[in-house]
C-alpha positions as CSV (number, residue, x, y, z in Angstrom):
1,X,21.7,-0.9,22.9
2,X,19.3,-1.4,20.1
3,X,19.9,-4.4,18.0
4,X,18.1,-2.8,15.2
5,X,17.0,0.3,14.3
6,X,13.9,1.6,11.9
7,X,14.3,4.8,10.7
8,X,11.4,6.9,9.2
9,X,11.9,10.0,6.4
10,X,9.0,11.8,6.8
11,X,10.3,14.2,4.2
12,X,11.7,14.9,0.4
13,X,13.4,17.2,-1.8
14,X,11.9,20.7,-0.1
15,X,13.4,19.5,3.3
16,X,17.1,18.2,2.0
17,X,18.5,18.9,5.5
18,X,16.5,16.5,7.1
19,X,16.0,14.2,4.3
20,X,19.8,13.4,4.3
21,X,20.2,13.6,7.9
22,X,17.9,10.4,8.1
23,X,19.3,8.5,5.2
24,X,22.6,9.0,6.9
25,X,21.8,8.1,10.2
26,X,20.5,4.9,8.4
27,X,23.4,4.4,6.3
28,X,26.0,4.9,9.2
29,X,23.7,2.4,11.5
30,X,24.3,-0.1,8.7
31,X,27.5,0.4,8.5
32,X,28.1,0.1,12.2
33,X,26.5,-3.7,12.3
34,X,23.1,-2.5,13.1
35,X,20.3,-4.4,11.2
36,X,18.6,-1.3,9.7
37,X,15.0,-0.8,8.4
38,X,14.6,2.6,6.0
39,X,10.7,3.9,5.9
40,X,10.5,6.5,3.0
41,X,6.6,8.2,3.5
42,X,5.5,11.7,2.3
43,X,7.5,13.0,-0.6
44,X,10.2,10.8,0.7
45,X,8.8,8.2,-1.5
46,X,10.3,9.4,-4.4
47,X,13.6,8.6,-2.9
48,X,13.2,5.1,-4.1
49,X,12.1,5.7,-7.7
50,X,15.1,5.5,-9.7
51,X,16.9,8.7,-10.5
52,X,15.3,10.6,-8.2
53,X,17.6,10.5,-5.4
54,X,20.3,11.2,-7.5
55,X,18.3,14.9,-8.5
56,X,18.9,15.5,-4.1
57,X,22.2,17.8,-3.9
58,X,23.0,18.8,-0.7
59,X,26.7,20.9,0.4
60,X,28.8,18.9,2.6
61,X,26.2,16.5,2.3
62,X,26.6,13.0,1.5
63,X,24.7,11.9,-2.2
64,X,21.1,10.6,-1.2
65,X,21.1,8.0,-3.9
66,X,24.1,6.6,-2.3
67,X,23.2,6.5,1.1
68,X,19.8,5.1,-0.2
69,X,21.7,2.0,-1.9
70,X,23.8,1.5,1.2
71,X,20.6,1.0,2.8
72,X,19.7,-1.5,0.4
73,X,22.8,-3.6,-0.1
74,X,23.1,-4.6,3.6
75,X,19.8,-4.0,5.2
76,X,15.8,-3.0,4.3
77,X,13.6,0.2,2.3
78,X,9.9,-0.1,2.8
79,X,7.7,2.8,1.1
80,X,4.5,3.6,3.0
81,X,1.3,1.7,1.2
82,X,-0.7,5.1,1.1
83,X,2.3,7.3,0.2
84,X,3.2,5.3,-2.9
85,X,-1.0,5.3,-3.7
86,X,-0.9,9.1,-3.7
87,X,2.1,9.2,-6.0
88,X,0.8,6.3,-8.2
89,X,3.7,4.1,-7.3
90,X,4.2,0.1,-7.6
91,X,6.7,-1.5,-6.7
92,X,7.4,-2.1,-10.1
93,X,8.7,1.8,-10.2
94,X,11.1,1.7,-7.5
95,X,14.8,0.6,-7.3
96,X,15.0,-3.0,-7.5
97,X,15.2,-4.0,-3.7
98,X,12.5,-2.0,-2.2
99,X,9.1,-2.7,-1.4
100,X,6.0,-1.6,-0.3
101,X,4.4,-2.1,3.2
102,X,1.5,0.1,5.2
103,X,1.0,0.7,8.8
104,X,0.7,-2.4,10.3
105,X,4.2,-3.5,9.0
106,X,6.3,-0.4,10.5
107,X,4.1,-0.7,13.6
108,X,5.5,-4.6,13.8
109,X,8.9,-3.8,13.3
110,X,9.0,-0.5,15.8
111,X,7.4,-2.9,18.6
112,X,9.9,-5.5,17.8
113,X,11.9,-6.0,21.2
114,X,15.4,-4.8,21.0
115,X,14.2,-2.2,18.6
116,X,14.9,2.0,18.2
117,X,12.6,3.7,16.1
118,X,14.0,7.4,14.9
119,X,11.6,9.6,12.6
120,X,12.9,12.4,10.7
């Protein structure tokens, strides 16, 4: 088994199937003792701006801005170098905990031995 897992959103708002499907497979790693690594690219980025989560409703779904902290409190939320860029994002507009990282950052943490990479 995987001693930690990186999990990629590849997706925002327009997709909140698959958007919340990710952040809970992350959340519910966490929460099962897995160290856990959350990638937000694409439109996903806006995930970690504050309040925007929170405009993500989804029925039967679990609140995105609370999966999103979960992440946070125990484990790691990286938004893509070139996604933020596109947006006009720094660090400075996300949720205090996240960070910024490009390619060569996920690609070292997805090679990591004892690592599970999972994109959605």
């Amino acid at each position: 088994m995987a001693s930690s897992l990186v999990v990629k959103v590849t997706c925002g708002p327009e997709a909140p199937e698959r958007l919340n499907q990710g952040l809970t497979v992350a959340a519910t790693a966490l929460a099962s003792g897995v160290e856990v690594s959350l990638w937000l690219t694409g439109d996903a980025a806006w995930m970690a701006v504050p309040g925007r989560a929170e405009e993500v409703a989804l029925p039967h779904g679990a609140p995105a801005a609370e999966l999103r902290d979960a992440v946070l409190a125990g484990g790691s939320v990286t938004v893509c170098t070139q996604c933020a860029a596109r947006r006009e994002l720094t660090e400075a507009d996300l949720v205090p905990g996240a960070r910024i990282r490009g390619s060569a950052a996920f690609v070292e943490e997805i090679m990591a031995e004892g690592t599970q990479a999972l994109v959605y």
